[in-house]
MDTraj code that builds the backbone (N, CA, C; nanometers):
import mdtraj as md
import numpy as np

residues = "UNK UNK UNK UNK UNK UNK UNK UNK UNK UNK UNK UNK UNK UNK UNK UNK UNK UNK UNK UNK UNK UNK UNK UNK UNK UNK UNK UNK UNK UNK UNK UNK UNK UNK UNK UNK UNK UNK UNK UNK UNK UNK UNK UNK UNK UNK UNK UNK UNK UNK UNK UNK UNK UNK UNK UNK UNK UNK UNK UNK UNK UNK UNK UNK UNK UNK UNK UNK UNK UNK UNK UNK UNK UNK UNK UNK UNK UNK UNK UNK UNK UNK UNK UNK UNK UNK UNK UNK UNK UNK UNK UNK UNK UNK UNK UNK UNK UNK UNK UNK UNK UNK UNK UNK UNK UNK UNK UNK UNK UNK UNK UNK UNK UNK UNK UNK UNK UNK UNK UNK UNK UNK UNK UNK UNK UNK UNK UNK UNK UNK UNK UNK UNK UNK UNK UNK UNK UNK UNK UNK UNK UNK UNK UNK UNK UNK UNK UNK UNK UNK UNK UNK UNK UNK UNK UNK UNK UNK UNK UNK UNK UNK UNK UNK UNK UNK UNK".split()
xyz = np.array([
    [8.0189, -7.7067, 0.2790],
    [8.1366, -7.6564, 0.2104],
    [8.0957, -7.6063, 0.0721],
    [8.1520, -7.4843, 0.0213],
    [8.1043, -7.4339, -0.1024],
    [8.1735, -7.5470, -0.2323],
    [8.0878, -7.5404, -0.3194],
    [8.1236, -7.6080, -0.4646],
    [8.1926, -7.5204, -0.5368],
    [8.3322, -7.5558, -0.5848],
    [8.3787, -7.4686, -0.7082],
    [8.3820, -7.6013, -0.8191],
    [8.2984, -7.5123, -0.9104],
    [8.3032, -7.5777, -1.0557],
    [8.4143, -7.5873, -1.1240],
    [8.4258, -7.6925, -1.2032],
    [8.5296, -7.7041, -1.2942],
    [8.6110, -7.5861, -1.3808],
    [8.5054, -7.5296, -1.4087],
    [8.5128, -7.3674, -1.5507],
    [8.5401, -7.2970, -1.4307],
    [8.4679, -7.3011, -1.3173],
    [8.5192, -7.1661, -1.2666],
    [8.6490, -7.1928, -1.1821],
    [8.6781, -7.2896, -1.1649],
    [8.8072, -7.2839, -1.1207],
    [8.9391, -7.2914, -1.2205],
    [8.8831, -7.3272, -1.3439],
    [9.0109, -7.2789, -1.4432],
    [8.9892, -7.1593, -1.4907],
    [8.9126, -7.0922, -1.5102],
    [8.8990, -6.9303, -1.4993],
    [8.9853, -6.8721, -1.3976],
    [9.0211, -6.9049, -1.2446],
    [8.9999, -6.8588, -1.1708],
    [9.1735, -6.8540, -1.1741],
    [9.1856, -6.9711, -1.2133],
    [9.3394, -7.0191, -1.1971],
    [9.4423, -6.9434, -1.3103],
    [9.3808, -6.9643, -1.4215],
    [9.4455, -6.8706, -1.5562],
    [9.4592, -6.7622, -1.5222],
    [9.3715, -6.6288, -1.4385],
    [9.3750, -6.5148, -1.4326],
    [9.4514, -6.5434, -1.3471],
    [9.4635, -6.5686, -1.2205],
    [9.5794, -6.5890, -1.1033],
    [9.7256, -6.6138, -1.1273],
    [9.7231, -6.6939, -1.2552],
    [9.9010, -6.7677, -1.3305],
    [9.9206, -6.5956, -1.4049],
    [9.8652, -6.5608, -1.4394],
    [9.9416, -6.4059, -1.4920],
    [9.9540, -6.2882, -1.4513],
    [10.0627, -6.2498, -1.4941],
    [10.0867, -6.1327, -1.4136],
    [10.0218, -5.9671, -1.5100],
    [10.0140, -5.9748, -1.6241],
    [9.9754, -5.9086, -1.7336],
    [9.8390, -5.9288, -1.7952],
    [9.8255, -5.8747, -1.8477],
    [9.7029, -5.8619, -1.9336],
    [9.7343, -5.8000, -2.0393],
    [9.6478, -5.8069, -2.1420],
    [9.6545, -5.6783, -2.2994],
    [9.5014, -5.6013, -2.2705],
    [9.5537, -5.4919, -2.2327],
    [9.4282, -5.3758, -2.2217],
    [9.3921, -5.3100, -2.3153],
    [9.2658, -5.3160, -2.3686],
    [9.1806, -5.2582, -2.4932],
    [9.1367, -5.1127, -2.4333],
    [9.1862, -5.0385, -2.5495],
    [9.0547, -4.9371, -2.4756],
    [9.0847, -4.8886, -2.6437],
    [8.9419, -4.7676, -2.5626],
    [8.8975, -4.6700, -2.7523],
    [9.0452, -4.5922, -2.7901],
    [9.0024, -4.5077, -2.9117],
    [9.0888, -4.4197, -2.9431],
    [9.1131, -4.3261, -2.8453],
    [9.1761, -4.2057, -2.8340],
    [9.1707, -4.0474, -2.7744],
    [9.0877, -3.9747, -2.8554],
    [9.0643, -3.9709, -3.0096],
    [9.0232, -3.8527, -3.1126],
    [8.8958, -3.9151, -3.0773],
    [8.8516, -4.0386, -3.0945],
    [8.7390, -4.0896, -3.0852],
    [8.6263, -4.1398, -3.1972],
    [8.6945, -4.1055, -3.3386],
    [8.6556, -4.0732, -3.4684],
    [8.6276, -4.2214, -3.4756],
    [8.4980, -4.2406, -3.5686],
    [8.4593, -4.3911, -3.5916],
    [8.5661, -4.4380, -3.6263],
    [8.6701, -4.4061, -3.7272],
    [8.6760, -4.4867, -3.8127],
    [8.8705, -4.5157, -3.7634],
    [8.8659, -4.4649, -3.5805],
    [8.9821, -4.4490, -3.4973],
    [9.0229, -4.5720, -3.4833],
    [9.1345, -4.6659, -3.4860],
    [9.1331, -4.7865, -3.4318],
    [9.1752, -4.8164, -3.3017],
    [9.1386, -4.9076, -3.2215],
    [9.1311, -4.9193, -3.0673],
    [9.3099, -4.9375, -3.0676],
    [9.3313, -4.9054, -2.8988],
    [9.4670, -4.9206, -2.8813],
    [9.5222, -5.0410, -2.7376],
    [9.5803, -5.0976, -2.7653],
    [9.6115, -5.2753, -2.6640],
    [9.7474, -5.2331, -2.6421],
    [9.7274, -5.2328, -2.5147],
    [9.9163, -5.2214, -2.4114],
    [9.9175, -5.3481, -2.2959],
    [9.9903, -5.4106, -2.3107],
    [10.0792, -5.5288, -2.1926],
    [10.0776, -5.4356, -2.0568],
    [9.9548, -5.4597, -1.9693],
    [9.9749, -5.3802, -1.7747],
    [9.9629, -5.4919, -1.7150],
    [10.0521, -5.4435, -1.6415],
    [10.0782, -5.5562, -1.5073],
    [9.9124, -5.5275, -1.4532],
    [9.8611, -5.6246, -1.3482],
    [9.7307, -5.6464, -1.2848],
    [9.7193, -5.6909, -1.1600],
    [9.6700, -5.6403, -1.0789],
    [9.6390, -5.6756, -0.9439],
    [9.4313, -5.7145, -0.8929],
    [9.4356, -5.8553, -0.8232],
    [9.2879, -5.8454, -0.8182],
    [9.2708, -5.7958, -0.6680],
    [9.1460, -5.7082, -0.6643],
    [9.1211, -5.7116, -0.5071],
    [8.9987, -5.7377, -0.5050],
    [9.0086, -5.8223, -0.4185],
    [8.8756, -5.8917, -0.3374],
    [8.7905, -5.8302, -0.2860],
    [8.8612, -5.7681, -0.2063],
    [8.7524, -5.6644, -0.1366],
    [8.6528, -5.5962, -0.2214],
    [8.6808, -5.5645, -0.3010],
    [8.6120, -5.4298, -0.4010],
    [8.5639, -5.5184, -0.5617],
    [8.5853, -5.6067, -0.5227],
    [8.5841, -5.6931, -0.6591],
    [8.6199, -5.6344, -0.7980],
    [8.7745, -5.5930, -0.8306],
    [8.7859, -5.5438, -0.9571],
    [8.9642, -5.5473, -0.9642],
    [8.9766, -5.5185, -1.0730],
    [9.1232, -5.5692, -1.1115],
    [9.1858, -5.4540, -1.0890],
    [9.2725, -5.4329, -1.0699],
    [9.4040, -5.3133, -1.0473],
    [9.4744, -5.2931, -1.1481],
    [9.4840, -5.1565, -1.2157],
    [9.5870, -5.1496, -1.2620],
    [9.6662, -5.0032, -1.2299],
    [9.7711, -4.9968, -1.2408],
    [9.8819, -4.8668, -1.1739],
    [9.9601, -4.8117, -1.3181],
    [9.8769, -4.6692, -1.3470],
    [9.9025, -4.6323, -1.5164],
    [9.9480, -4.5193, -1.4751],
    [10.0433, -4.4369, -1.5604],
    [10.1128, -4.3181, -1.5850],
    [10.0413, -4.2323, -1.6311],
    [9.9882, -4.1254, -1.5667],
    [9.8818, -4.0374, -1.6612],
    [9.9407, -3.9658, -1.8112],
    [10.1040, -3.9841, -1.8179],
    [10.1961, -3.9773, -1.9925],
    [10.1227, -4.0867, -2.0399],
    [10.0858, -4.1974, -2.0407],
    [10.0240, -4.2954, -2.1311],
    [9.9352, -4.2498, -2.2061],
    [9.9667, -4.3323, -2.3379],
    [9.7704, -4.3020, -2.4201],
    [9.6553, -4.3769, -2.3567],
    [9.6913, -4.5242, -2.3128],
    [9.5814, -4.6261, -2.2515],
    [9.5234, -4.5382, -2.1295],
    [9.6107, -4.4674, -2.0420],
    [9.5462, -4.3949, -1.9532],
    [9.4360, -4.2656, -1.9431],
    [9.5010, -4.2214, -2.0844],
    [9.3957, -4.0812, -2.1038],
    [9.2703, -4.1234, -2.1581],
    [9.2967, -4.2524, -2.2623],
    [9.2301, -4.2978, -2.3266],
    [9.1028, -4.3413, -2.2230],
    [9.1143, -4.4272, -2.1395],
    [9.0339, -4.4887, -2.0075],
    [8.9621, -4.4114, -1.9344],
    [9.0295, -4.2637, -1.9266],
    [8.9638, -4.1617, -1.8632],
    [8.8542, -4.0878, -1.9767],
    [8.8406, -4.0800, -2.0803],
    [8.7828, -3.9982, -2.2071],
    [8.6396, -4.1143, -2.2366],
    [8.6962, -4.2783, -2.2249],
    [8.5689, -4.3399, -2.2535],
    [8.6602, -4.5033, -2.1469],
    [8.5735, -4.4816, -2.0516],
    [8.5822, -4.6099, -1.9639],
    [8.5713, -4.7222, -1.9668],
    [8.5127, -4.7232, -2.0901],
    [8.4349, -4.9169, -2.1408],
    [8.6010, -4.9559, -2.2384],
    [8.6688, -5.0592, -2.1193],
    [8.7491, -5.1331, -2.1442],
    [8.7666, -5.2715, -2.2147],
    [8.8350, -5.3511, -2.2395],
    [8.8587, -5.4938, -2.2135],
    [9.0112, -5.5252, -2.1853],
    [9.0194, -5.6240, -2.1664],
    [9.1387, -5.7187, -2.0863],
    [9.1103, -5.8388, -2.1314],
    [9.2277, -5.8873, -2.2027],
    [9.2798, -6.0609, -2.2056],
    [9.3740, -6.1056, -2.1551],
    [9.3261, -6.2225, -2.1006],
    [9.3905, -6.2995, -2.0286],
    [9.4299, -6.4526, -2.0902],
    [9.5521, -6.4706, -2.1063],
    [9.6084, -6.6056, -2.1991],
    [9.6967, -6.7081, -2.1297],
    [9.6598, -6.8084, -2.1400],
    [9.7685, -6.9221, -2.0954],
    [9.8792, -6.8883, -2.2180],
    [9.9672, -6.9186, -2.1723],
    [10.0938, -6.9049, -2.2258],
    [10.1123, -7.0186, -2.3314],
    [10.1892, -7.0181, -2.4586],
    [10.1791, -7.1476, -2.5366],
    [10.2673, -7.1882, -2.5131],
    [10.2971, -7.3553, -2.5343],
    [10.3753, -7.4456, -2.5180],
    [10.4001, -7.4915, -2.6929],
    [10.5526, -7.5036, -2.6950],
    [10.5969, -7.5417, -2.8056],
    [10.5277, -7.6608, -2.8491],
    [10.4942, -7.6931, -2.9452],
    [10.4581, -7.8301, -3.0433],
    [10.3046, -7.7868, -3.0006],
    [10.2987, -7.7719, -2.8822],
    [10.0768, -7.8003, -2.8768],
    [9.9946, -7.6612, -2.9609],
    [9.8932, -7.7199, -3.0301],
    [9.8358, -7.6615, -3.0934],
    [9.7856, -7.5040, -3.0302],
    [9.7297, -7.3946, -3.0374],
    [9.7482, -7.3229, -3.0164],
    [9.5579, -7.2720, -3.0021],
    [9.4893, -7.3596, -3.0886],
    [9.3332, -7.3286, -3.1064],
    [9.2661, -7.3723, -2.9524],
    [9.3297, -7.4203, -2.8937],
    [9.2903, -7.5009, -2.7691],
    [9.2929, -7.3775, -2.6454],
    [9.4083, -7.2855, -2.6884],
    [9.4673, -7.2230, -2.5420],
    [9.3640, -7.1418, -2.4839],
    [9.3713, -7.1976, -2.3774],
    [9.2604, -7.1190, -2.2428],
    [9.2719, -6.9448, -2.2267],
    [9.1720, -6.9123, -2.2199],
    [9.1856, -6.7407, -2.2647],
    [9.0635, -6.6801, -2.1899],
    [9.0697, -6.5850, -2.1637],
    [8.9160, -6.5084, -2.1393],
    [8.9141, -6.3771, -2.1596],
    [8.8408, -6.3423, -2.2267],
    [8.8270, -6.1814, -2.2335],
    [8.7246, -6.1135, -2.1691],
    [8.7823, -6.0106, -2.0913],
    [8.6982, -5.9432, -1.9970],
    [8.6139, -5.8334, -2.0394],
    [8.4654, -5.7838, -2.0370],
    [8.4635, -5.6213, -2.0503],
    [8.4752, -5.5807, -1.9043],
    [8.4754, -5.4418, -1.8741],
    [8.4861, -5.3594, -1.7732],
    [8.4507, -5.2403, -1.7760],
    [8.4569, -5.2123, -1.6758],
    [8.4183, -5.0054, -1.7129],
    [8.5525, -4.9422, -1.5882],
    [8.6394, -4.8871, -1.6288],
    [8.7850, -4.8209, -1.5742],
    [8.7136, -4.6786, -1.4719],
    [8.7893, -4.7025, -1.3632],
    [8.7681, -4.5669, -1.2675],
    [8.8854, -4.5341, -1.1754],
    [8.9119, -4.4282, -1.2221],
    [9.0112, -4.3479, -1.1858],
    [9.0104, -4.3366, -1.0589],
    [9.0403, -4.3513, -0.9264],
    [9.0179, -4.3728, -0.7805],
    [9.1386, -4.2268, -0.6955],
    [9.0634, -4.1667, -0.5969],
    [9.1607, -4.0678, -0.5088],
    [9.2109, -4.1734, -0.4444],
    [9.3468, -4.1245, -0.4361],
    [9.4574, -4.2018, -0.3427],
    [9.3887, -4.2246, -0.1663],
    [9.3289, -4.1122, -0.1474],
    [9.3207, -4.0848, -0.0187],
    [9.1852, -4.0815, -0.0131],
    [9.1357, -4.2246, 0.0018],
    [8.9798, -4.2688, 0.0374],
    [8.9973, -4.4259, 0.0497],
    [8.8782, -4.5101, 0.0934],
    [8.9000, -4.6525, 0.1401],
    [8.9195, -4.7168, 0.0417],
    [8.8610, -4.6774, -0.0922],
    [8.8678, -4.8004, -0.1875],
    [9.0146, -4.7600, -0.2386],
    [9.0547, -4.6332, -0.2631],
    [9.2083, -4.5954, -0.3080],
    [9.3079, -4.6998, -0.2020],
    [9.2732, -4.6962, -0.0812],
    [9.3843, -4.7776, 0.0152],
    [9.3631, -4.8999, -0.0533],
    [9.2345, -5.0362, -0.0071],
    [9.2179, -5.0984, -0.0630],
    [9.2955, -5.1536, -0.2137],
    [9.2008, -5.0716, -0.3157],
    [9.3075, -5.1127, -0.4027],
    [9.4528, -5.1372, -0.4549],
    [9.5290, -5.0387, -0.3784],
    [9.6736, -5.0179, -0.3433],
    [9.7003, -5.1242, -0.2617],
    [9.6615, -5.1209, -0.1919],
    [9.7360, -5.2758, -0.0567],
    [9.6902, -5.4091, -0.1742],
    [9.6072, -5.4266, -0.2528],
    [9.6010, -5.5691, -0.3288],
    [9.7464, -5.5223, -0.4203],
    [9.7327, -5.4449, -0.5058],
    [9.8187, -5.4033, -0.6165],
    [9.9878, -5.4074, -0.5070],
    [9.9753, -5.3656, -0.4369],
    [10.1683, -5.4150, -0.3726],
    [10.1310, -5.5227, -0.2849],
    [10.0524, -5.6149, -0.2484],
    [10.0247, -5.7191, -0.2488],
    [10.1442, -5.8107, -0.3708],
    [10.0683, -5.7883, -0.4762],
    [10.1179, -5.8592, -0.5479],
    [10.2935, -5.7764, -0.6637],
    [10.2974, -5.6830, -0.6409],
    [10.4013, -5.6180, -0.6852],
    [10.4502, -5.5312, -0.5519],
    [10.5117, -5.5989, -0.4616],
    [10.5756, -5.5197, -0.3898],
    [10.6911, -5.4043, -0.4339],
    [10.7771, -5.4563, -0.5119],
    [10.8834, -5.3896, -0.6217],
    [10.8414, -5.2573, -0.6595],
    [10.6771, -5.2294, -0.6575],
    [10.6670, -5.1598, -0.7703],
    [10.6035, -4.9834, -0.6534],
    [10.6240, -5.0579, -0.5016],
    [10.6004, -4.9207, -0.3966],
    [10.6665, -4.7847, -0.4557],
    [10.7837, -4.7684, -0.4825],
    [10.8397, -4.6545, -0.4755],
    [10.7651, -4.5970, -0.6151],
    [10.6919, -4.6864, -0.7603],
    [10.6185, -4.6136, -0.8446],
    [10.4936, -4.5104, -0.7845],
    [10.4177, -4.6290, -0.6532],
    [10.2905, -4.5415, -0.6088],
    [10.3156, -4.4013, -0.5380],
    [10.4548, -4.3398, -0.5226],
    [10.4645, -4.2189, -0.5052],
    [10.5013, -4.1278, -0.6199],
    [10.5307, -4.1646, -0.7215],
    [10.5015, -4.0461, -0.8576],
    [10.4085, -4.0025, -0.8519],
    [10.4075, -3.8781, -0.9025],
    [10.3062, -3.7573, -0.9042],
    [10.2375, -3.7967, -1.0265],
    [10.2454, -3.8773, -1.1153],
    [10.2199, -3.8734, -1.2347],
    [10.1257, -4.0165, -1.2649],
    [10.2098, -4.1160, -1.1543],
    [10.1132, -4.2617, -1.1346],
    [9.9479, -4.2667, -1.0406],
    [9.8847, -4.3105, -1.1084],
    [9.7666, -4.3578, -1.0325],
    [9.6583, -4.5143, -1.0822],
    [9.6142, -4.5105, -0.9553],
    [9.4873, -4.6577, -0.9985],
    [9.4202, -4.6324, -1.0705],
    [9.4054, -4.7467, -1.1213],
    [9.2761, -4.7618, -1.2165],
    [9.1529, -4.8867, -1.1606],
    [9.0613, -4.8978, -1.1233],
    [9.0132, -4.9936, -1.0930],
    [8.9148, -5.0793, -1.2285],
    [8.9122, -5.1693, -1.2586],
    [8.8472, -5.2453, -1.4089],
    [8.7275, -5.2898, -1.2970],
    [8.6165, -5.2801, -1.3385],
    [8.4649, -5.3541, -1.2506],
    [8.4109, -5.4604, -1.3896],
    [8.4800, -5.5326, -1.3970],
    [8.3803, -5.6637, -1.4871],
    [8.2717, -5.6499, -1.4778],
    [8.2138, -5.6277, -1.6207],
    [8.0527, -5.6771, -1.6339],
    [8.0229, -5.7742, -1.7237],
    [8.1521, -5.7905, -1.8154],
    [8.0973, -5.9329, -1.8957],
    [8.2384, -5.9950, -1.9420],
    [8.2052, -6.1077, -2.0071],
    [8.3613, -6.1625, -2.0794],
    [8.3218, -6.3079, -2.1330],
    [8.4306, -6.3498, -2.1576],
    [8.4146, -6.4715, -2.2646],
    [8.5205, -6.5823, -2.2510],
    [8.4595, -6.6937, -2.1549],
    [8.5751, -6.7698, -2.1559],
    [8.5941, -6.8873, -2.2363],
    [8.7489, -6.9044, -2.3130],
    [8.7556, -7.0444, -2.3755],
    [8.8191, -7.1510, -2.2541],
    [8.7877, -7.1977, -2.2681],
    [8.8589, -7.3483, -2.1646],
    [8.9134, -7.3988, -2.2278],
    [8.8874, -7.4271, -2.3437],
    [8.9705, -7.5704, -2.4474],
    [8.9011, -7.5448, -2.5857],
    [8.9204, -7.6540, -2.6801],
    [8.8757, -7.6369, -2.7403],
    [8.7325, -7.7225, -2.7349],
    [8.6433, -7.6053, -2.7761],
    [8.4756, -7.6685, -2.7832],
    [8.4452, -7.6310, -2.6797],
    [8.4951, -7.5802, -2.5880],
    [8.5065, -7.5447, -2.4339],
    [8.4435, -7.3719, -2.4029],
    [8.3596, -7.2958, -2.4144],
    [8.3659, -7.1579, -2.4363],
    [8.2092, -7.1483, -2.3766],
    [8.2871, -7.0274, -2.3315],
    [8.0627, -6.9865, -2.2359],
    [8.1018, -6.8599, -2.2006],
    [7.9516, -6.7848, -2.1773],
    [7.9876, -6.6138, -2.1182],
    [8.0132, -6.6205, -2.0075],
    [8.0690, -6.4893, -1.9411],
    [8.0578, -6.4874, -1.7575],
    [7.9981, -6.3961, -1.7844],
    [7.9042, -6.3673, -1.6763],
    [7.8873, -6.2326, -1.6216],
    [7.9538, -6.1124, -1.5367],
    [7.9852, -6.0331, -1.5199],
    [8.0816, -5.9409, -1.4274],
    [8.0467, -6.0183, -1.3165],
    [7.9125, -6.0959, -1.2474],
    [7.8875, -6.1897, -1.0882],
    [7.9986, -6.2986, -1.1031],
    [7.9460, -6.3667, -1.2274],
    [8.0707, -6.4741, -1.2095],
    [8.2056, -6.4596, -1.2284],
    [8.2283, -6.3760, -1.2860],
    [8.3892, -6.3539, -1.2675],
    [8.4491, -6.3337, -1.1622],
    [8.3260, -6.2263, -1.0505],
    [8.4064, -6.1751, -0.9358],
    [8.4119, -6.2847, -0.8174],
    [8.2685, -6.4365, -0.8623],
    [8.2802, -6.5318, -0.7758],
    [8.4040, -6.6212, -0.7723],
    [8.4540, -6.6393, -0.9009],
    [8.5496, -6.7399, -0.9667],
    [8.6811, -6.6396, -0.9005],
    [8.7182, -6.5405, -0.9036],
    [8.8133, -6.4551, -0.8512],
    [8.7856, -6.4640, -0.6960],
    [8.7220, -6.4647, -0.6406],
    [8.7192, -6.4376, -0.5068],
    [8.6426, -6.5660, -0.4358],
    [8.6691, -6.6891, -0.4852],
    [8.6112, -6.8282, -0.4500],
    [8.7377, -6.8705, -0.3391],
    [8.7062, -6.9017, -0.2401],
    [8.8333, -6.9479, -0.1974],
    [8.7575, -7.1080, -0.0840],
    [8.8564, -7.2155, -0.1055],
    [8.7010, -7.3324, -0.0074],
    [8.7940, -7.3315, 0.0814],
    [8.6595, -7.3881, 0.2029],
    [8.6945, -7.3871, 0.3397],
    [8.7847, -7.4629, 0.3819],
])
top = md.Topology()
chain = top.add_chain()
for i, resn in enumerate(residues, 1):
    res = top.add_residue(resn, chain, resSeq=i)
    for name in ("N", "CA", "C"):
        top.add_atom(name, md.element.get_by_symbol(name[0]), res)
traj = md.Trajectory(xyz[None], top)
């Protein structure tokens, strides 16, 4: 029977309890001295393909932005609880690299069947002319567990801790 570790199963579990993320990406102008821009997207994981889903409006800035320079991030937060301290809360921040996917190829299906998987509600968006996937491929990130609690992943371990399931 496979071993899931402690870290990687609260990794595994935090990203699973949310439905959102805050997505980093660069400017549009691109100018050093541009400051990065963070939007609240809903998220879908698929297994298959090992990478996170997201379903963006090509009117967005995060979207043009993703397409102009691909090297993303994503946080992921336990939610706070009134009175408990706040230095403790379990978090991980992801990097990634964003790819724009044709509707009409295996990984486009794929990713779509995880993404209304988990947002069924949101079918009648995947026919706008204007909506499309985004797929996030983790290559690194940073998880806190607690406090004193903190170690790197690699884009391997993230996609193991995401796609761990025991017999």
């Amino acid at each position: 029977m496979p071993h899931e570790s402690r870290l990687q199963r609260s990794l595994r579990t935090l990203v699973e309890q949310r439905r959102t993320a805050a997505l980093a990406v660069s400017a549009i102008d691109g100018n050093a001295g541009s400051a990065p821009l963070i939007s609240m997207v809903p998220f879908a994981w698929c297994a298959q393909f090992g990478c996170i889903v997201l379903h963006v409006s090509a009117l967005a800035v995060h979207t043009r932005a993703m397409e102009r320079h691909p090297a993303v991030s994503l946080l992921f937060s336990a939610p706070e609880t009134a009175g408990d301290g706040v230095h403790a809360l379990e978090r991980v921040s992801l990097q990634g690299v964003a790819s724009t996917l044709p509707t009409e190829s295996v990984l486009g299906e794929g990713i779509r069947t995880a993404y209304l998987a988990r947002f069924p509600e949101a079918g009648f968006m995947t026919e706008l002319p204007d909506f499309r996937f985004v797929c996030i491929t983790p290559e690194s990130g940073r998880h806190i567990a607690g406090f004193g609690s903190a170690r790197d992943v690699t884009g391997n371990d993230f996609v193991a801790a995401m796609n761990f399931r025991p017999e």
